[in-house]
DSSP file (Angstrom, degrees, kcal/mol; ACC not computed):
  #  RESIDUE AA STRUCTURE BP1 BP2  ACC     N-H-->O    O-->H-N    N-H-->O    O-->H-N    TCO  KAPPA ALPHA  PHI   PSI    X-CA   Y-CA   Z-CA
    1    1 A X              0   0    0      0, 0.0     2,-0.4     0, 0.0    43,-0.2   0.000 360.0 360.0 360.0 153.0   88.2   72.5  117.7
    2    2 A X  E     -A   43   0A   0     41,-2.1    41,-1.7     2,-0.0     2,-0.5  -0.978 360.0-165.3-127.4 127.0   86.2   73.5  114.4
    3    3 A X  E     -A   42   0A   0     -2,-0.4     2,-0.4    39,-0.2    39,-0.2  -0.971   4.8-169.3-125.6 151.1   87.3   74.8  111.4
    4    4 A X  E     +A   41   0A   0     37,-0.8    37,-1.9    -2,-0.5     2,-0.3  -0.975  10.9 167.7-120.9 133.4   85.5   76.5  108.6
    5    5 A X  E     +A   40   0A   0     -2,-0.4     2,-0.3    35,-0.2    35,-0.2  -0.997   5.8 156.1-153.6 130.4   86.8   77.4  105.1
    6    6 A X  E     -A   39   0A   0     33,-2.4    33,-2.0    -2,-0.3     2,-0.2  -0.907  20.6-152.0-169.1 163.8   85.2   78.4  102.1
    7    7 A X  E     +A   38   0A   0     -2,-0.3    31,-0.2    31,-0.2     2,-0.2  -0.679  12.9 178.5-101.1 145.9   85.8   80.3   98.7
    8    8 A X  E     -A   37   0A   0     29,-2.1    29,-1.6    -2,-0.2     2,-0.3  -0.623   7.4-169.8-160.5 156.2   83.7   82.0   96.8
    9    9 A X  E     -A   36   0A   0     27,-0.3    27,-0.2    -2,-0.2     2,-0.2  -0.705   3.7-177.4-131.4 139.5   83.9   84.2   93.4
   10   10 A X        -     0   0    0     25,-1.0     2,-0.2    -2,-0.3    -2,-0.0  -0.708   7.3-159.8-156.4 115.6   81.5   86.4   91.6
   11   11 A X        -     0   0    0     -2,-0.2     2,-0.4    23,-0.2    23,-0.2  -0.418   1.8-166.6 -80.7 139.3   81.7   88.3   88.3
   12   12 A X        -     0   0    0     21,-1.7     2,-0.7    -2,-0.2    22,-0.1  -0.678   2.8-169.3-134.2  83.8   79.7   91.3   87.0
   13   13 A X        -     0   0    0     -2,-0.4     2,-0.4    19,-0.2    19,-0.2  -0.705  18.1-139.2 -95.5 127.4   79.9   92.3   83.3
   14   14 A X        -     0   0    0     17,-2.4    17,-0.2    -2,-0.7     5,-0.1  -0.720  18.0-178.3 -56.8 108.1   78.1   96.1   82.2
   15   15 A X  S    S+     0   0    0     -2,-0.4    -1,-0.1     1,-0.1     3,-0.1   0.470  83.8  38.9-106.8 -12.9   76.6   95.0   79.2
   16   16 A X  S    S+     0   0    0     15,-0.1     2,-0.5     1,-0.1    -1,-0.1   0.558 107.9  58.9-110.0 -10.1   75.6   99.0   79.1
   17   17 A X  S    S-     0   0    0     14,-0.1    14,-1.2    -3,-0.0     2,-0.3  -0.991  72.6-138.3-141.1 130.0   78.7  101.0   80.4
   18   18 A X  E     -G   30   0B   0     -2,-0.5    12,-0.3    12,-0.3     2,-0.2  -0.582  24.4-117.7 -87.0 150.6   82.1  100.9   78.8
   19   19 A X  E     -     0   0B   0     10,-2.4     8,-2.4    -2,-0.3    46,-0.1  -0.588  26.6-134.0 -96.0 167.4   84.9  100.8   80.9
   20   20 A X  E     -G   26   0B   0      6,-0.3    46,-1.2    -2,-0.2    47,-0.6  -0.471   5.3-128.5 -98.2 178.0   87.7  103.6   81.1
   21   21 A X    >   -     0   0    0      4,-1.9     3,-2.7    45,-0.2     4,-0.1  -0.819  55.8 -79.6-134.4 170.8   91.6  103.8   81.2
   22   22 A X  T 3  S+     0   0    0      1,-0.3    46,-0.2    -2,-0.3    43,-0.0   0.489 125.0  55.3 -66.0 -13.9   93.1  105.6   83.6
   23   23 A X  T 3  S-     0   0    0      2,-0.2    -1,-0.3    44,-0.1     3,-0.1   0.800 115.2-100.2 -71.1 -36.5   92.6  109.2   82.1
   24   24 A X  S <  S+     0   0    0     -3,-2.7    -2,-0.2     1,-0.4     2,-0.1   0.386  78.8 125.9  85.8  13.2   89.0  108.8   81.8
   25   25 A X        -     0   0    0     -5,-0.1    -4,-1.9     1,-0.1     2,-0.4  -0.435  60.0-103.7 -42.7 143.3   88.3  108.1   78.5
   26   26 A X  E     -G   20   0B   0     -6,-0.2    -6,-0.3    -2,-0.1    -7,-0.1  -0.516  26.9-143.0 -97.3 151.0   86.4  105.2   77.4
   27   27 A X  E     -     0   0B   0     -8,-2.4    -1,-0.1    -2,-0.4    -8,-0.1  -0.149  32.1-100.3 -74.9 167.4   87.8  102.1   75.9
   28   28 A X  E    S+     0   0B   0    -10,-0.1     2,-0.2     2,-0.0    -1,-0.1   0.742  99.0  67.5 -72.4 -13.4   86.4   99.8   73.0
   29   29 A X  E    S-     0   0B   0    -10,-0.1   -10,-2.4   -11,-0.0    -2,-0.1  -0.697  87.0-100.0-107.6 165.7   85.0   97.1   75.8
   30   30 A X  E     -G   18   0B   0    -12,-0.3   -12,-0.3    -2,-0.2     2,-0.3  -0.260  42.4-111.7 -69.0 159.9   82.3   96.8   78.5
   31   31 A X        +     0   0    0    -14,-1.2   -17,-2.4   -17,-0.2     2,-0.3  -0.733  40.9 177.9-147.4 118.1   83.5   97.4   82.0
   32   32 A X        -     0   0    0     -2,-0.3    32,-1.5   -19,-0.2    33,-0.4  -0.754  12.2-150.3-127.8-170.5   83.3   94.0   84.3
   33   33 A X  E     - B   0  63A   0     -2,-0.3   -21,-1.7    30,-0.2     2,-0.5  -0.970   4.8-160.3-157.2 142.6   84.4   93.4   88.1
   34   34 A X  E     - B   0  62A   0     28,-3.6    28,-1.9    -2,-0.3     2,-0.2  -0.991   6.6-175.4-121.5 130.3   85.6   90.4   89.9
   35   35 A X  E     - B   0  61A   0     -2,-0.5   -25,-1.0    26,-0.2     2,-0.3  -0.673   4.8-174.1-168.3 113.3   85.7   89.8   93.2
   36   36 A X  E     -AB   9  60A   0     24,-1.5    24,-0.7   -27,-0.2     2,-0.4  -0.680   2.2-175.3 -24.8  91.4   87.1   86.9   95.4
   37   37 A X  E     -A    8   0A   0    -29,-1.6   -29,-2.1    -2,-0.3     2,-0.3  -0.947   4.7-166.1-139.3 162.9   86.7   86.4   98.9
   38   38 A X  E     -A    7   0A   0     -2,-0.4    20,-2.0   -31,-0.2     2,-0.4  -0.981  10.1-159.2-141.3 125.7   88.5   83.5  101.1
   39   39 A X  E     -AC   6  57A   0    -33,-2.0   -33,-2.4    -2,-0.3     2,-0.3  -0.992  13.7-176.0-126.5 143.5   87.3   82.8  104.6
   40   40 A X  E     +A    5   0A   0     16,-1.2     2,-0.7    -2,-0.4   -35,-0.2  -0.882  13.0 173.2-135.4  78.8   89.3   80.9  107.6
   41   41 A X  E     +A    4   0A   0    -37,-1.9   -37,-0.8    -2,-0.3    14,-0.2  -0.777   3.5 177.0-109.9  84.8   87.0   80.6  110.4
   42   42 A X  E     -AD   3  54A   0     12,-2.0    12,-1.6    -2,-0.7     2,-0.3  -0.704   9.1-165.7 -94.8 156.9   88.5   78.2  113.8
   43   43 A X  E     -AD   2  53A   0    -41,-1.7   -41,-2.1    10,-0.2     2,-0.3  -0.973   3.1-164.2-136.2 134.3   86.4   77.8  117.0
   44   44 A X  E     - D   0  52A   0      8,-1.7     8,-0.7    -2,-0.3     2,-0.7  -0.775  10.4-148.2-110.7 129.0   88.3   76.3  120.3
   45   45 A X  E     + D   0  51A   0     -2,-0.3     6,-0.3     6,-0.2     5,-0.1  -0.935  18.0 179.3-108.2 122.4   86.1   75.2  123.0
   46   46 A X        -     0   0    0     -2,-0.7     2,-0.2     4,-0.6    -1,-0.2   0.939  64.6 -17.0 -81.9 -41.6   87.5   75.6  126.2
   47   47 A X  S    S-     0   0    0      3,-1.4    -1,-0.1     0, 0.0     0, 0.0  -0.641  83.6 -86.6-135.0-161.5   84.8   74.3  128.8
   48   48 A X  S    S+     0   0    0     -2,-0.2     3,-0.0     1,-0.1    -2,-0.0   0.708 129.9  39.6 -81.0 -14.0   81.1   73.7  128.1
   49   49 A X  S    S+     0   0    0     37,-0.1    38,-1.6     1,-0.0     2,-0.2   0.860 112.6  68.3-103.5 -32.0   79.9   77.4  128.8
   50   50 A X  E     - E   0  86A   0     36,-0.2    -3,-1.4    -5,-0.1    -4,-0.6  -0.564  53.9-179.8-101.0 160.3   83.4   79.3  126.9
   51   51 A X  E     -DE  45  85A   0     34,-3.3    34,-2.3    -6,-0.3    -6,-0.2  -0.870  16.5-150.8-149.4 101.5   84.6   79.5  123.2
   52   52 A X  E     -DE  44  84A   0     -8,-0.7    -8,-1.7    -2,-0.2     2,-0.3  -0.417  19.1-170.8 -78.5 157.7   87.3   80.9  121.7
   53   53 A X  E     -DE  43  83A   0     30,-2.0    30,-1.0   -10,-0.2     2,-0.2  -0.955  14.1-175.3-132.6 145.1   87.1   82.2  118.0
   54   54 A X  E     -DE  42  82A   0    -12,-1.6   -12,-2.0    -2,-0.3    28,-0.2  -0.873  10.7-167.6-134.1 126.1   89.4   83.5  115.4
   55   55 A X        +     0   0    0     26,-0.5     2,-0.1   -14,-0.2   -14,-0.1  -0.212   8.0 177.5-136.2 177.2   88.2   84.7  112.2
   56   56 A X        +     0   0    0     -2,-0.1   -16,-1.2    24,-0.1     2,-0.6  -0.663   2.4 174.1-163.7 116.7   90.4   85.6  108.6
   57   57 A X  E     -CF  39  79A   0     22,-3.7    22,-0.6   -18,-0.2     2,-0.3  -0.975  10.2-169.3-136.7 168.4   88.8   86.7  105.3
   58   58 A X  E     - F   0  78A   0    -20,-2.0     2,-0.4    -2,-0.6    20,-0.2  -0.786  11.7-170.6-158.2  78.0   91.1   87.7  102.7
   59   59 A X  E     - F   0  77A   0     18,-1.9    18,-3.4    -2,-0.3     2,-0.4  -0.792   5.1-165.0 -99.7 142.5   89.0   89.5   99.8
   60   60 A X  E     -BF  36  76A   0    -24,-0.7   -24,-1.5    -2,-0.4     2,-0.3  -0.966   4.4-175.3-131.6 105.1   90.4   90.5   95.9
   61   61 A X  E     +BF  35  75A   0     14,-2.3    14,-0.8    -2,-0.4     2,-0.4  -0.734   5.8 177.3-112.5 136.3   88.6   92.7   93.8
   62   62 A X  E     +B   34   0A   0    -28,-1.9   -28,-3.6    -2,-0.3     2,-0.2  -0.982   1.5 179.4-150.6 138.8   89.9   93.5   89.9
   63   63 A X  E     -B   33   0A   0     -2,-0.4   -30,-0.2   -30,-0.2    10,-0.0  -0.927  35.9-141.6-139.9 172.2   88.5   95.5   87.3
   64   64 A X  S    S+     0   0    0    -32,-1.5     2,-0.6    -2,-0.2   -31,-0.1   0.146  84.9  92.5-109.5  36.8   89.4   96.5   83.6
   65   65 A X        +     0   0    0    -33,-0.4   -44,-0.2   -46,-0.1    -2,-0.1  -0.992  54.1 179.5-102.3 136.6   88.1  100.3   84.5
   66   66 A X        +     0   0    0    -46,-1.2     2,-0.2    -2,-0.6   -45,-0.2   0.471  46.1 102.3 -74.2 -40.4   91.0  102.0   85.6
   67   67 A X        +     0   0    0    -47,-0.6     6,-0.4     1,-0.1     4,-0.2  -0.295  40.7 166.0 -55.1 133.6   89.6  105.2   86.2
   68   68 A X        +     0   0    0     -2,-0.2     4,-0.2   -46,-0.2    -1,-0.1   0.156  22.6 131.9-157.0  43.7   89.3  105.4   89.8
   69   69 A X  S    S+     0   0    0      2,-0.1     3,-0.1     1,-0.1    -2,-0.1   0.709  90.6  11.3 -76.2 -36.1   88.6  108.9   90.6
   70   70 A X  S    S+     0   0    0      1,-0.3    -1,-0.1     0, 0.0     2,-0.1   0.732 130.3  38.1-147.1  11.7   85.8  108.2   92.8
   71   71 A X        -     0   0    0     -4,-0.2     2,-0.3     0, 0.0    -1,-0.3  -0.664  67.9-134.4-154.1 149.2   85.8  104.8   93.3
   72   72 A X        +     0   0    0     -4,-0.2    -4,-0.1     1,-0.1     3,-0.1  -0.230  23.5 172.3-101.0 104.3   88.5  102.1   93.8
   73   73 A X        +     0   0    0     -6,-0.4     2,-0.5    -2,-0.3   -39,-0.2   0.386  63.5  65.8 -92.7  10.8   87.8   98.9   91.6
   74   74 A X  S    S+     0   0    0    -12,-0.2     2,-0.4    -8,-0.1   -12,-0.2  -0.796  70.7 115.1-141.8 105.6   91.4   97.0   92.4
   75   75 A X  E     -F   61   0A   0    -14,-0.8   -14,-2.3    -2,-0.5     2,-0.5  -0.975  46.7-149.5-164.1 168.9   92.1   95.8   95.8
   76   76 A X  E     -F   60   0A   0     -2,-0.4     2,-0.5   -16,-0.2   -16,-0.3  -0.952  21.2-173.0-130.3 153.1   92.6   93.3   98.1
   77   77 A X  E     -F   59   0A   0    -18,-3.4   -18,-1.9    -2,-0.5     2,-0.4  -0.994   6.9-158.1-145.2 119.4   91.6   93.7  101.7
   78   78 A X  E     -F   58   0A   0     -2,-0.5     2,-0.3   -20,-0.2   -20,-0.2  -0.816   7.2-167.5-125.4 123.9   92.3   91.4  104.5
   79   79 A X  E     +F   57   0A   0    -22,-0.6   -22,-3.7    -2,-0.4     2,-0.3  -0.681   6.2 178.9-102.6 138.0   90.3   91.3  107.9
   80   80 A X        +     0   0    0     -2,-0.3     2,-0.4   -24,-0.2   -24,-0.1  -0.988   4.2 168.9-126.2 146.9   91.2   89.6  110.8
   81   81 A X        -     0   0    0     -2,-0.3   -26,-0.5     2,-0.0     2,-0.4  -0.911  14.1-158.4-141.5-170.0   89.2   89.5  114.1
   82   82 A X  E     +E   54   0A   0     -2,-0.4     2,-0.2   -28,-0.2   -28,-0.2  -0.799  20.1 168.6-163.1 120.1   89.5   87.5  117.4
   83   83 A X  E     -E   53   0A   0    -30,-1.0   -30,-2.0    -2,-0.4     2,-0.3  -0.668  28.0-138.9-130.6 172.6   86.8   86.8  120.1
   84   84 A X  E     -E   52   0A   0     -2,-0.2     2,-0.3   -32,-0.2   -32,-0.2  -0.850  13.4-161.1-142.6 108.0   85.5   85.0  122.9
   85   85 A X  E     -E   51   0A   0    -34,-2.3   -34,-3.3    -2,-0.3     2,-0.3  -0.807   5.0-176.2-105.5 141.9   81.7   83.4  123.9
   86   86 A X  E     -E   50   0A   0     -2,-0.3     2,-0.6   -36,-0.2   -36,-0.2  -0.979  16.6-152.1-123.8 122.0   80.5   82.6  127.2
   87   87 A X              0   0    0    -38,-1.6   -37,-0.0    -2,-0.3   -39,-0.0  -0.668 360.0 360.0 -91.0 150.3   76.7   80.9  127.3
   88   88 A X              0   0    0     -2,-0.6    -1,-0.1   -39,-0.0   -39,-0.0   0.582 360.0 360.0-149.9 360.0   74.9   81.2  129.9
């Protein structure tokens, strides 16, 4: 069995766009984003030609614009999938 894990984080500050509250007026600061993501990856080998897989990623996204009328800056999303490879 194999397992894979890893984090990683990345920030984005508008040095040009102010951010808004939830009316859509803008506020006295610049508008940033955050965004998380967490990955969980095992692989099972069953014989030498098959491999089972199971996958998790677990991502969290935050903003201070509120406004979200056409697109959503605070959420957390988690995907899961689950597979099987044969070589041949």
């Amino acid at each position: 069995m194999s397992i894979g894990l890893s984090y990683s984080f990345h920030k984005t500050v508008y040095g040009y766009r102010k951010a808004k509250n939830d009316t859509g007026l803008y506020k006295e600061s610049n508008q940033w984003e955050t965004m998380r993501k967490f990955f969980l990856g095992l692989e099972y080998t069953i014989s030498k030609k098959w491999n089972l897989a199971a996958n998790w990623n677990h991502i969290i996204s935050e903003s201070n614009n509120d406004d979200e009328s056409f697109y959503m800056y605070d959420y957390t999303l988690n995907s899961y999938s689950l597979g099987t490879s044969y070589k041949f």
